[in-house]
Structures are given as C-alpha cells and as structure tokens.
C-alpha positions in Angstrom: -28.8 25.0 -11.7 -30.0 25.8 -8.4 -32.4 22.4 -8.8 -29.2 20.2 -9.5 -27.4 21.8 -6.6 -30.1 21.2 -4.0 -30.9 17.7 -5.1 -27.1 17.2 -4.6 -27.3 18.1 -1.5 -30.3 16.2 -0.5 -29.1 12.9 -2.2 -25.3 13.8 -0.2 -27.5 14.4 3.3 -29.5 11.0 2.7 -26.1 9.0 1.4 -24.3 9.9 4.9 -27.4 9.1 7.0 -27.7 13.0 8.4 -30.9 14.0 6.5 -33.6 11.4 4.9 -36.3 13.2 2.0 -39.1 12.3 4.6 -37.2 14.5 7.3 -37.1 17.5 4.6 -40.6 17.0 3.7 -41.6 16.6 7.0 -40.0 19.8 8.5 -42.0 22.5 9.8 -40.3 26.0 10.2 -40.5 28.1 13.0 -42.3 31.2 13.1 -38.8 33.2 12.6 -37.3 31.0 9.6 -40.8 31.2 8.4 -40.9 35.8 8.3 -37.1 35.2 7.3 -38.4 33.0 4.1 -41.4 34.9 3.3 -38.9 38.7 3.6 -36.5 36.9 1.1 -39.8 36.0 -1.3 -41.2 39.2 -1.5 -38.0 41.0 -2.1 -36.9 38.4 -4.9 -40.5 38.6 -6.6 -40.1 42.7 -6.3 -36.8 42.3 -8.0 -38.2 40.3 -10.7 -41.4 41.7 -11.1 -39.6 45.3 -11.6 -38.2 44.5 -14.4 -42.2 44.1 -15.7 -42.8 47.4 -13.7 -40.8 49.9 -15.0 -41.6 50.0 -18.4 -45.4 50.3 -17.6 -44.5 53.3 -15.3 -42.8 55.2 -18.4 -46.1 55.3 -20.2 
C-alpha cells in the first residue's frame, strides 16, 4: 500500500510539473534529514525485529 501511495504521489508531482523522477533520484539529503532517516530506520527495524527477539529471550 505504501508503494501505491508514493508512486501516486511521484506520478501527481511529475503530472503538475513540481517534481520530475530524475529530481527524486537525484536528491541528496542533508546531513540532518539524513540522522532523521537513519533514527526512524533503526527504530522501525527494532520494532520489527522484536517481535523475532522476544521469543528467543524466553528460552
């Protein structure tokens, strides 16, 4: 779902002239959106990867 949205998006941005693919491929973050990104990655991997955790703890 979250594939269809963003592709919406995208193919909405490119239709209206704001955004083209080659500026979203081409975009570099900053040093601050890049720690922002890579915070939200390692706390969505720990929230997934619990859920293979826990049960290994209760042995």
């Amino acid at each position: 779902m979250l594939h269809d949205r963003l592709d919406t998006i995208e193919c909405l941005l490119a239709t209206k002239g704001i955004l083209s693919a080659a500026d979203i491929d081409a975009y570099e973050p900053d040093e601050e959106v890049a720690k922002k990104r890579e915070h939200w990655r390692a706390e969505y991997l720990a929230r997934i990867l619990r859920v293979l955790q826990e049960p290994l703890d209760t042995l």
